[in-house]
Backbone as ProteinMPNN parsed JSONL, in Angstrom:
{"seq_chain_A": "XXXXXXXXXXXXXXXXXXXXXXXXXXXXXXXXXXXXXXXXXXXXXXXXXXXXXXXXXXXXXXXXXXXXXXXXXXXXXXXXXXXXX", "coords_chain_A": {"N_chain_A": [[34.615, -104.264, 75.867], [33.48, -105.957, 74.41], [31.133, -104.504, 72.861], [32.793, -103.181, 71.189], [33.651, -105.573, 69.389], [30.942, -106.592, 68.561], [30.443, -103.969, 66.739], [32.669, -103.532, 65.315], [31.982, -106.504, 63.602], [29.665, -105.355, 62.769], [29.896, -103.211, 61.311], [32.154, -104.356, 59.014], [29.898, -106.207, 57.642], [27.935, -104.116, 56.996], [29.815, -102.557, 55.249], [30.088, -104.772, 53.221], [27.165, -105.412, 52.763], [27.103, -103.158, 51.275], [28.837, -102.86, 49.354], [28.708, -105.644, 48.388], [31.103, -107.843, 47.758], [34.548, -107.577, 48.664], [38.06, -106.127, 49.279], [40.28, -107.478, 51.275], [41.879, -105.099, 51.872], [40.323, -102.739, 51.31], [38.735, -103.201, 52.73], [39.784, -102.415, 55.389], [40.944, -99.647, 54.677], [38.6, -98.519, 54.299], [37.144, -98.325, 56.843], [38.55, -96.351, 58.893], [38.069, -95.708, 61.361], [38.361, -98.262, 62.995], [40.539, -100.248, 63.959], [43.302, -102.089, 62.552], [43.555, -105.036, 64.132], [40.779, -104.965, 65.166], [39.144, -105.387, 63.263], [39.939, -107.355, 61.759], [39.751, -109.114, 63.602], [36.968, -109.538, 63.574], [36.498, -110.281, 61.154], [37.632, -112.745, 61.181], [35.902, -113.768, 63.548], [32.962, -113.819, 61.902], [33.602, -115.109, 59.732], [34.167, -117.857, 61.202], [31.55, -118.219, 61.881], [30.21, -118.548, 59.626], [28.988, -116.922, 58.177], [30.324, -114.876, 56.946], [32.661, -115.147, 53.471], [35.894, -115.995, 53.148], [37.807, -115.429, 50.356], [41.09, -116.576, 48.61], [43.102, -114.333, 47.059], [45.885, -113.966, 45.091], [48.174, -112.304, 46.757], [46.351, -111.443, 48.841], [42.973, -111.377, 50.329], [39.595, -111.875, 49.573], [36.549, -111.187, 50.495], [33.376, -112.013, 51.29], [29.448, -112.255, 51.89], [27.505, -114.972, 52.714], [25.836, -115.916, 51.129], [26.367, -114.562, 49.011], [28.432, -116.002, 48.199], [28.095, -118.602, 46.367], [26.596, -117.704, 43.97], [28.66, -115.813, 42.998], [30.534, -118.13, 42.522], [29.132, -119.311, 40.736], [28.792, -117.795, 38.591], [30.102, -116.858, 34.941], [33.917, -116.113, 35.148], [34.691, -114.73, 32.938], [33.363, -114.324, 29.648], [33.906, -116.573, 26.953], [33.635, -115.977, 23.665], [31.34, -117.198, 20.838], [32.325, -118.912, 18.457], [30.948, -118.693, 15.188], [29.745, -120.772, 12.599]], "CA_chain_A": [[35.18, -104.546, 74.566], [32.53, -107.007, 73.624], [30.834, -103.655, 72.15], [33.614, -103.215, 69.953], [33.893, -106.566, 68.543], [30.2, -105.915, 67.787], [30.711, -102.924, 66.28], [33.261, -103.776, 64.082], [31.082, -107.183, 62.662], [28.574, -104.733, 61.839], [30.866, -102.747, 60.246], [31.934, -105.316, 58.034], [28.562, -106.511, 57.111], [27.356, -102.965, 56.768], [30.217, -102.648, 54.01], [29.531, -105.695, 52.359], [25.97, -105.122, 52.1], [27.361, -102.0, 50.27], [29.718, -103.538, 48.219], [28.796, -107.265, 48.064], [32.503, -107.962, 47.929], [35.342, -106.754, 49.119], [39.538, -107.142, 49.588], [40.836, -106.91, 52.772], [42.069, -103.811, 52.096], [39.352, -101.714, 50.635], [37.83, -102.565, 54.213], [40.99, -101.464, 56.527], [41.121, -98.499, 54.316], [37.348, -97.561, 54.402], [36.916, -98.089, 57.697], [39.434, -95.928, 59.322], [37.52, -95.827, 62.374], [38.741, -99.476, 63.875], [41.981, -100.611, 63.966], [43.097, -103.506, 61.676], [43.304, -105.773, 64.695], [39.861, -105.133, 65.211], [38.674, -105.596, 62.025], [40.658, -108.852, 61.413], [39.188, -110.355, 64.734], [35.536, -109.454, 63.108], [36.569, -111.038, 59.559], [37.725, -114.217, 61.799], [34.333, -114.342, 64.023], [32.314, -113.715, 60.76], [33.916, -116.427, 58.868], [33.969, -118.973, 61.555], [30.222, -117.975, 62.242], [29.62, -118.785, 58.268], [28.396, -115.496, 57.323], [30.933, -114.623, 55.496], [33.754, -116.239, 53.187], [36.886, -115.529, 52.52], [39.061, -116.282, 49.652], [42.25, -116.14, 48.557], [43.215, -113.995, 45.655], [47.235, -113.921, 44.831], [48.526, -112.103, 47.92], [45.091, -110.952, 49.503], [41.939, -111.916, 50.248], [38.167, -111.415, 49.247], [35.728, -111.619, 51.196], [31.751, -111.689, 50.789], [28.783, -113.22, 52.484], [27.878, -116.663, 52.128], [24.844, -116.198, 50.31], [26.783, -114.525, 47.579], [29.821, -116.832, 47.524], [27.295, -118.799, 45.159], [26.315, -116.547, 43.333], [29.778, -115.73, 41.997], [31.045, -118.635, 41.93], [28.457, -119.775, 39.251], [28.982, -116.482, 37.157], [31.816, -116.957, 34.492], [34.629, -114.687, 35.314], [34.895, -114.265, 31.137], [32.893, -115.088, 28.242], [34.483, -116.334, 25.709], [32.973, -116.02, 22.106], [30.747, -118.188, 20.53], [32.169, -119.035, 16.675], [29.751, -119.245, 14.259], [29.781, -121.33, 11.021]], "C_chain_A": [[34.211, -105.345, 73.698], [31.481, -105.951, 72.476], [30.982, -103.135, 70.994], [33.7, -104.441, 69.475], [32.269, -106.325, 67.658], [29.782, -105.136, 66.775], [31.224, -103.318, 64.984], [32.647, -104.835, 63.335], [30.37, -105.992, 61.911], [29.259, -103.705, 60.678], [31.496, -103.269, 58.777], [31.038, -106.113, 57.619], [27.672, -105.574, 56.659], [28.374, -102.277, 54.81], [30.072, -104.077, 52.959], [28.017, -105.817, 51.519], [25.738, -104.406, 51.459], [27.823, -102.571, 48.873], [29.888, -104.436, 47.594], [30.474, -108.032, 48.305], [33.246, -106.936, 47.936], [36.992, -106.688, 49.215], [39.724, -106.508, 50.566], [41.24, -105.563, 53.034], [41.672, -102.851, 51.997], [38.662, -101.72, 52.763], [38.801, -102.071, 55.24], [40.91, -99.922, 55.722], [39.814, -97.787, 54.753], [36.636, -97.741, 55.792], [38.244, -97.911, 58.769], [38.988, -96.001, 60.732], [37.806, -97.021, 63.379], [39.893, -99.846, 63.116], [41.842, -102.332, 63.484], [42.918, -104.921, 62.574], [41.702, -106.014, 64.795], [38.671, -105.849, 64.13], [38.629, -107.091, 61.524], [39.54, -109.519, 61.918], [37.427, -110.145, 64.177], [35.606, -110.338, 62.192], [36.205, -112.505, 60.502], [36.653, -114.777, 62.498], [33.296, -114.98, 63.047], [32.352, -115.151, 60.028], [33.966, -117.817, 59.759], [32.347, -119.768, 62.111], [29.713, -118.759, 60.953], [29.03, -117.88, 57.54], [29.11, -114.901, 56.683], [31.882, -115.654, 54.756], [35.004, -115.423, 52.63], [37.861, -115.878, 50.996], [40.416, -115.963, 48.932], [42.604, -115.931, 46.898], [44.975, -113.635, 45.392], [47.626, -113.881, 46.216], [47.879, -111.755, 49.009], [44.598, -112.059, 49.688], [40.216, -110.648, 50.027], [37.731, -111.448, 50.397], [33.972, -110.835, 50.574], [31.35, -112.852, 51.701], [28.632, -114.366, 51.959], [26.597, -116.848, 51.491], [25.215, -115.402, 49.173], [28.222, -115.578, 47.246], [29.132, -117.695, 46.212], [27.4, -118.371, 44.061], [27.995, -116.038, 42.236], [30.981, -116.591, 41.841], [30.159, -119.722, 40.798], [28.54, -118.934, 38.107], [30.437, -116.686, 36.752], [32.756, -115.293, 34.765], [34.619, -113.922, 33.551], [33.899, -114.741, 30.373], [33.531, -115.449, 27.426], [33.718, -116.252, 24.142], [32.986, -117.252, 21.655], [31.397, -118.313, 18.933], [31.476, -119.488, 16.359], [29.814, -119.565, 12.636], [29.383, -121.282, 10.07]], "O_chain_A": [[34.207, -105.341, 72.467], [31.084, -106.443, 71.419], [30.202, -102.762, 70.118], [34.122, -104.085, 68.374], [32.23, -105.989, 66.474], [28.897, -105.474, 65.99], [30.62, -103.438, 63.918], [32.554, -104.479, 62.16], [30.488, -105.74, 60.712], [29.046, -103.602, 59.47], [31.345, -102.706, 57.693], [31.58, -107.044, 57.022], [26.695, -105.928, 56.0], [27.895, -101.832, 53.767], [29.943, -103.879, 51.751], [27.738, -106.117, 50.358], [24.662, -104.368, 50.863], [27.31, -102.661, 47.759], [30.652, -104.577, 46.639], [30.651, -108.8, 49.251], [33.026, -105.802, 47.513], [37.243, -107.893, 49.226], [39.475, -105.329, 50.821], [41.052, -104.95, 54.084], [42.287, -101.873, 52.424], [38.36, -100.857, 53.587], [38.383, -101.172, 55.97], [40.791, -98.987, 56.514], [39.807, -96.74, 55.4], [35.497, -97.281, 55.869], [38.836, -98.835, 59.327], [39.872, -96.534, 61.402], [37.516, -96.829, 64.56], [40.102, -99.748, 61.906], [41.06, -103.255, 63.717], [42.313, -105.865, 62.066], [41.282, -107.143, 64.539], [37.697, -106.58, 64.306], [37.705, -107.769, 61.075], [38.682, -110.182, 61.335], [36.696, -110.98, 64.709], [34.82, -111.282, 62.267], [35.151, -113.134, 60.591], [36.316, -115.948, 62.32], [32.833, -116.118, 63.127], [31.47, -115.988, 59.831], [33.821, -118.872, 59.141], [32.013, -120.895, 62.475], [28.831, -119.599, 61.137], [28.608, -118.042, 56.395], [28.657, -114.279, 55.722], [31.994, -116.803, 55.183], [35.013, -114.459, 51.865], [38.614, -116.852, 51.009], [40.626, -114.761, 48.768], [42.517, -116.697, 45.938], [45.083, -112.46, 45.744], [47.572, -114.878, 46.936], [48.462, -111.684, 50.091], [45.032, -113.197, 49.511], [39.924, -109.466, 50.205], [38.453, -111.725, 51.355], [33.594, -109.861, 49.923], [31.988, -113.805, 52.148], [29.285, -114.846, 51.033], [26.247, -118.013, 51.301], [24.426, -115.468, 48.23], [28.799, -115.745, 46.171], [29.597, -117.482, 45.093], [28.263, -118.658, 43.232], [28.14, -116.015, 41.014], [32.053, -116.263, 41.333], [30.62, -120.71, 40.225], [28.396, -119.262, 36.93], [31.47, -116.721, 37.421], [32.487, -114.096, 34.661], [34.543, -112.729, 33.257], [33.618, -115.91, 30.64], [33.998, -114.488, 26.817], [33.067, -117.296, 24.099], [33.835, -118.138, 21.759], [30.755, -117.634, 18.132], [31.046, -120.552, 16.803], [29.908, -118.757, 11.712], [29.835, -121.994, 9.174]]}, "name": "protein", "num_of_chains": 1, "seq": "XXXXXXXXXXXXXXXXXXXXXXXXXXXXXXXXXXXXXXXXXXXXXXXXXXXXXXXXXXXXXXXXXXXXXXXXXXXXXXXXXXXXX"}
């Protein structure tokens, strides 16, 4: 089994490195191939490893590595407009 836990990390690091981010469910969906238990117990290695992060968006979660959690959390989600006098 230790193969499969393997497996599935890379799996979720293989879509991330696709996608940069992700919601929990885009990756159960797009990787039909491992079962959500499996998947989970990868997220949970991952994130207690520090390589990735999770966070919590209403009823979900994100997730992305931890060298982009940065990264977007310095980018504004909005601009707002500059008035000019």
């Amino acid at each position: 089994m230790a193969t499969g836990n393997a497996d599935a990390e890379e799996a979720v690091l293989n879509m991330l490195q696709r996608y940069e981010v992700l919601m929990i469910e885009d990756l159960m969906t797009g990787r039909p191939d491992f079962s959500w238990a499996q998947l989970f117990l990868a997220i949970d290695r991952l994130s207690r490893k520090n390589v990735i992060a999770l966070r919590r968006i209403g009823l979900t979660y994100q997730i992305l590595s931890t060298n982009q959690e940065l990264i977007h959390e310095q980018a504004p989600h909005h601009e707002e407009p500059v008035p000019h006098h």
